[in-house]
C-alpha positions in Angstrom: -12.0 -20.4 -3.1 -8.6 -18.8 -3.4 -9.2 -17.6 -6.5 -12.6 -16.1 -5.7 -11.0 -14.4 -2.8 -8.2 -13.3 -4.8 -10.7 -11.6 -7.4 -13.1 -9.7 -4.5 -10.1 -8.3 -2.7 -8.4 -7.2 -5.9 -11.0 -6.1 -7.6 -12.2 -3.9 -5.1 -8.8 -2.3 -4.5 -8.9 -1.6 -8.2 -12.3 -0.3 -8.1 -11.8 2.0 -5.8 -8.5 3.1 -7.4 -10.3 3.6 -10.8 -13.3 5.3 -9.2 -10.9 8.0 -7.4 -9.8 8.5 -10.9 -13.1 8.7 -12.2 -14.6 10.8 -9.8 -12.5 13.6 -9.5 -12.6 13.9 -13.6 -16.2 14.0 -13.4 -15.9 16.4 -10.9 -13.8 18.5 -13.1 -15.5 18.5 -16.7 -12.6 15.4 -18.0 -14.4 13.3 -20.6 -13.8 9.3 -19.1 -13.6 7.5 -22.5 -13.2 4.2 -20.7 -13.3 2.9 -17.4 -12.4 -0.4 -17.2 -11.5 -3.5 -14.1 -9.2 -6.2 -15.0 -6.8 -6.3 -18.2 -6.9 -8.0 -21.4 -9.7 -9.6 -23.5 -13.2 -7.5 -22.6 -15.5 -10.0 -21.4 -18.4 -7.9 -20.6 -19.6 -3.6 -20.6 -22.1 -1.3 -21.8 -21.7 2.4 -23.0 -23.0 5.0 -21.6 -23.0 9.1 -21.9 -19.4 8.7 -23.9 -18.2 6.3 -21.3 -17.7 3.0 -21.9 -17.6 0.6 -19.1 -15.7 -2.3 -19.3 -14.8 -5.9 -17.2 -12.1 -7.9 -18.6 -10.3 -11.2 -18.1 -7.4 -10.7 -15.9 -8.7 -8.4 -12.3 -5.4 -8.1 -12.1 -5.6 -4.2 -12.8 -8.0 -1.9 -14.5 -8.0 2.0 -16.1 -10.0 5.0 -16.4 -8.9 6.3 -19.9 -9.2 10.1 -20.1 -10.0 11.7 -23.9 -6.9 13.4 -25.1 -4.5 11.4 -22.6 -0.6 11.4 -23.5 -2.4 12.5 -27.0 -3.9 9.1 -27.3 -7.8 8.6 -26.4 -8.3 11.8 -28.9 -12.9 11.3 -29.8 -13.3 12.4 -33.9 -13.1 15.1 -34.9 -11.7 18.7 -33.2 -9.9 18.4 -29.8 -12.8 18.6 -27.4 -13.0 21.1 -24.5 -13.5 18.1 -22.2 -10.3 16.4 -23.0 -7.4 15.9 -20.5 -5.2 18.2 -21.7 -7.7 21.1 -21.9 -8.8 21.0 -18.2 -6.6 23.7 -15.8 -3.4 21.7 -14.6 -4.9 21.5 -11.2 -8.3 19.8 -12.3 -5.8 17.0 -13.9 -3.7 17.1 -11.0 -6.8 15.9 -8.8 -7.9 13.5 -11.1 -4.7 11.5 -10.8 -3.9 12.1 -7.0 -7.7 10.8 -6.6 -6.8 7.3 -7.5 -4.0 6.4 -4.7 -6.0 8.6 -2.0 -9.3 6.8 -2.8 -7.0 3.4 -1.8 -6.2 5.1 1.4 -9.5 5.8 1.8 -11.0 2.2 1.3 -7.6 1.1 3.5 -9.0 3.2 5.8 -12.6 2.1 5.9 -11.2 -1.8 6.7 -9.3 -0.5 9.3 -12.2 0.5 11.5 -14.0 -2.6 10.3 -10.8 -4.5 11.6 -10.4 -2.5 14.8 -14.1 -2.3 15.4 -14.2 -5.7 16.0 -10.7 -6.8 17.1 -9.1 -4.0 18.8 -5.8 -3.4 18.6 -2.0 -3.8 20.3 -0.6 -1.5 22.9 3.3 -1.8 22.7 3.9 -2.9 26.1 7.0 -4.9 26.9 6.1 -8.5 28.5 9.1 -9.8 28.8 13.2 -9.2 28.5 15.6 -11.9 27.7 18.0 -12.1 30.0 22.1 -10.8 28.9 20.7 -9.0 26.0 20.9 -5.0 25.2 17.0 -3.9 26.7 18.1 -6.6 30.2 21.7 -4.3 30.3 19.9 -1.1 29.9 17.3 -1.6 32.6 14.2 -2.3 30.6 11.3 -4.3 32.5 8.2 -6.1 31.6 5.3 -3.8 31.4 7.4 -0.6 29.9 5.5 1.2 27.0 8.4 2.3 23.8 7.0 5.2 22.5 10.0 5.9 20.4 12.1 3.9 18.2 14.9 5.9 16.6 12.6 9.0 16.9 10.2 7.5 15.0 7.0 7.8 17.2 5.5 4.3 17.7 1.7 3.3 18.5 0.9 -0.4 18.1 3.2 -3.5 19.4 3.7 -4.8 15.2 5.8 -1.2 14.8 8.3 -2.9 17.5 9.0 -5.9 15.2 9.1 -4.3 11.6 11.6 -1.5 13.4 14.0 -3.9 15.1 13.9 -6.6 12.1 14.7 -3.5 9.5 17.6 -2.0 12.2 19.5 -5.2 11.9 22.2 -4.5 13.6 22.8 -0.7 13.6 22.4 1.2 16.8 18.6 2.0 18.2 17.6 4.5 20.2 14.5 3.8 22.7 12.0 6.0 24.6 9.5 4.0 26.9 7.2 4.8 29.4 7.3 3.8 32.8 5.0 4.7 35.4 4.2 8.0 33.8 8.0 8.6 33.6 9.9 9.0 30.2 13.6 7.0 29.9 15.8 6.7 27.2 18.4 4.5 25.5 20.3 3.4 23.1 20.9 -0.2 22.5 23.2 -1.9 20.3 21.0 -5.2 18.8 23.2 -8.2 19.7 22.9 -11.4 16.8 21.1 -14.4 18.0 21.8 -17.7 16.2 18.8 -19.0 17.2 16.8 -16.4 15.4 19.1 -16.2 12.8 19.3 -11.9 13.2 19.9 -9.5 15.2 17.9 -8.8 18.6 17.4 -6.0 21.4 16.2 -8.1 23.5 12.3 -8.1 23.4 10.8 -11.0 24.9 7.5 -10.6 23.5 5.2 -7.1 23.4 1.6 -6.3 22.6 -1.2 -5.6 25.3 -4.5 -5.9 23.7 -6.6 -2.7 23.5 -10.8 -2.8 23.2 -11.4 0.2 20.5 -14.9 1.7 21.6 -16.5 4.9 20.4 -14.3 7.4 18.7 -11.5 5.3 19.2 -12.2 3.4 16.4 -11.1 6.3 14.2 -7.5 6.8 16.4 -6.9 2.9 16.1 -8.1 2.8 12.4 -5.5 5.5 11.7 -2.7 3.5 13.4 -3.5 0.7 11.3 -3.4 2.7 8.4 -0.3 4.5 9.5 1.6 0.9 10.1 0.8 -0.1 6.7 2.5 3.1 5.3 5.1 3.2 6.9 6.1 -0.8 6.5 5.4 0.0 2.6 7.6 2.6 2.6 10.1 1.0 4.4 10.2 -2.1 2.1 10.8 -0.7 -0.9 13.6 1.7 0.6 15.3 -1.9 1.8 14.8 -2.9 -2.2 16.5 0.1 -3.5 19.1 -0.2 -1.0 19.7 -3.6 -1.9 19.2 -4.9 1.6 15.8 -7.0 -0.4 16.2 -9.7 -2.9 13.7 -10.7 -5.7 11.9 -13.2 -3.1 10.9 -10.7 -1.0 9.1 -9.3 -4.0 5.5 -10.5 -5.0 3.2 -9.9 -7.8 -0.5 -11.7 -8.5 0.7 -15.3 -8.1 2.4 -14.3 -4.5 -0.2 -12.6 -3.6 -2.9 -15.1 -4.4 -0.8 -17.9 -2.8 -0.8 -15.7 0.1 -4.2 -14.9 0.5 -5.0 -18.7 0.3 -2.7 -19.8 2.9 -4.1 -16.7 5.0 -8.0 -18.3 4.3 -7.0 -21.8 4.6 -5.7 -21.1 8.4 -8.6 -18.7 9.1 -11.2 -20.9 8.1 -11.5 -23.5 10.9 -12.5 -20.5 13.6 -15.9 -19.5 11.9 -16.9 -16.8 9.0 -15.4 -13.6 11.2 -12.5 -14.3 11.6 -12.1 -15.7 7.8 -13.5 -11.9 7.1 -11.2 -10.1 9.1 -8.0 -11.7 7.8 -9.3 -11.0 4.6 -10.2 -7.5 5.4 -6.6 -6.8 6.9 -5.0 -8.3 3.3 -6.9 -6.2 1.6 -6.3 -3.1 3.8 -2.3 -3.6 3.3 -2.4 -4.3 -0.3 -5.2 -1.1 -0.7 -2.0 0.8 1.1 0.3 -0.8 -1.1 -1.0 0.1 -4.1 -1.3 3.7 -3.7 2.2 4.3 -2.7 3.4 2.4 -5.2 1.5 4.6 -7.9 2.3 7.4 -6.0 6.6 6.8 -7.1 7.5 9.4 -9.7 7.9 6.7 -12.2 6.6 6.7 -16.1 3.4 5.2 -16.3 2.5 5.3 -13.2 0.0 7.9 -11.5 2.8 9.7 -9.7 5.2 9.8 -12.9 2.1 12.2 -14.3 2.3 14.1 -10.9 6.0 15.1 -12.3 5.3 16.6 -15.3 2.0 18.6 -14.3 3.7 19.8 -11.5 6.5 20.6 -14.3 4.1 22.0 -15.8 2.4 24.2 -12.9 5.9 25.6 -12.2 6.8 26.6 -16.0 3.5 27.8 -16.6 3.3 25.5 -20.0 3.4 22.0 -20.6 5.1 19.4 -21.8 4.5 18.2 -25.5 1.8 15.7 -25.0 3.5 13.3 -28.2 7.0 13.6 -26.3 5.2 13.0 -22.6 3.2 9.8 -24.0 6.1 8.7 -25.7 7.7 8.5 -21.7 4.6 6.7 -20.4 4.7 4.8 -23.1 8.5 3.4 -22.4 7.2 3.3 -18.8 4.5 1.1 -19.2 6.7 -1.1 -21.4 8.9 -1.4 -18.6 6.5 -2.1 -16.4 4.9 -5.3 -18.3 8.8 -6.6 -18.1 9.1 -6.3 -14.5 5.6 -7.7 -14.2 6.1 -10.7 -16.6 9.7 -11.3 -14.3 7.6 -10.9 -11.1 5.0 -13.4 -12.1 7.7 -15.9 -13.4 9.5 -15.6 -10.0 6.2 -16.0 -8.5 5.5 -19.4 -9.9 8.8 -20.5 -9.6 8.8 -20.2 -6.0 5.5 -21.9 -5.5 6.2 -24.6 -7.0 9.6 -24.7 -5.1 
């Protein structure tokens, strides 16, 4: 069952990844030479209108394969009016943003499934622990932090993936109390039973019923959380304040997603769905900021050079851009084949 999980939830992420791609070049006259879900051996397609459609072995990725792409993809004959490189540099532009917004988009559409039917968390303080920074500053059960270090907060989770990324650098708090705005700063004080630093939260999170338009306001929080804890990650990784386990790739993820099932399973189909659903809507988030980095091979490392491009008002030798994407993707394969071994390592540890 973990498997077959694993392949819905991924494979719909890609989907709708490939289909942003897909779309938008449609949209702009880019001939799709292939569109394709999973990697490796093809195990089943048809072709259609100079498109072939294609599901291979691994759903572990996928591509939409544009005609004339980093010079490769190139149908017989002349270079064809609907190739990539002959579209204006905004038309190719959209067709490559398309793919990480359309996994925003699907992130989103969980979100007010998820919300719809289990609400969401109102950061409300429920208790303080008593000699610690929030009990010195004055802070009481039932306060509302709107703020943490400027950084506007909506749900209760933002209050746990703020303080346990602060470790133990200074944060300043706005709360509500009352209708009255207060602020602070507090120093996080280390706690050996936790094993990290602490403000002194004593649990938070007031349930909130999401009804009518609401939906949409909580969705968006959802969304937002999964951002922002994305982008936060991978600044920790760059910053060297991650290690390699606190990486994952397929194997992590499917291991993951079957201890997730395997807990959820005992209270009933919806709330198997909904845990599934909420994977699914932080790896959808996941994977378009990630293609979003200006790095070769991926989406956003195109972004560069046809903004390049836009600026300069010519572009970039196709041969000598492909030959970049080409290292990229290289590179990429490496860090996934590490990832994977890690991966497996780990679960068998």
């Amino acid at each position: 069952m973990t498997l077959i999980y694993f392949v819905l939830i991924f494979g719909a992420i890609v989907l709708a990844h490939e289909f942003g791609h897909y779309l938008l070049a449609k949209v702009n006259g880019i001939h799709v030479v292939e569109f394709a879900i999973g990697m490796g051996p093809k195990l089943a397609g048809f072709h259609k209108n100079g498109t072939d459609y294609v599901i291979r072995l691994l759903p572990i990725g996928g591509a939409c394969m544009f005609e004339g792409e980093d010079g490769l993809n190139e149908v017989q004959g002349e270079p064809s009016p609907n190739s990539f490189n002959a579209a204006p540099v905004w038309a190719r532009i959209s067709s490559v943003v398309a793919g990480p917004l359309f996994n925003f988009i699907l992130a989103f559409l969980l979100a007010i499934f998820l919300v719809g039917f289990s609400g969401s968390d109102k950061p409300v303080i429920l208790g303080i622990m008593e000699g610690y920074p929030a009990d010195e500053a004055g802070m009481e059960p039932g306060d509302v932090i709107t703020r943490m270090n400027d950084e506007k907060i909506y749900l209760a989770r933002e209050i746990y993936i703020n303080t346990y990324l602060n470790g133990d650098k200074p944060m300043k708090i706005e709360y509500e109390r009352n209708g009255e705005l207060f602020t602070t700063q507090l120093v996080p004080k280390y706690s050996e039973e936790s094993g990290r630093h602490l403000i002194g939260l004593q649990g938070y999170g007031e349930a909130v019923e999401a009804k009518g338009l609401s939906v949409f306001k909580y969705a968006y929080y959802e969304v937002r959380y999964s951002f922002l804890s994305t982008i936060k990650s991978l600044a920790m990784l760059v910053q060297g304040e991650a290690s390699k386990d606190d990486v994952s790739g397929p194997v992590g993820i499917a291991q993951v997603i079957g201890e997730v099932a395997e807990e959820a399973t005992p209270y009933g189909p919806l709330v198997l769905l909904l845990n599934l659903a909420n994977i699914a809507m932080l790896l959808s988030v996941n994977l378009g900021v990630l293609n979003l980095l200006p790095l070769p091979a991926l989406d956003g490392g195109r972004l560069v050079f046809m903004l390049i491009e836009a600026v300069r008002g010519k572009p970039i030798p196709p041969e000598k851009e492909g030959m970049v994407h080409f290292a990229g993707f290289v590179a990429l394969m490496v860090l996934m084949v590490f990832v994977m071994y890690n991966d497996i390592v780990r679960l068998f540890a």
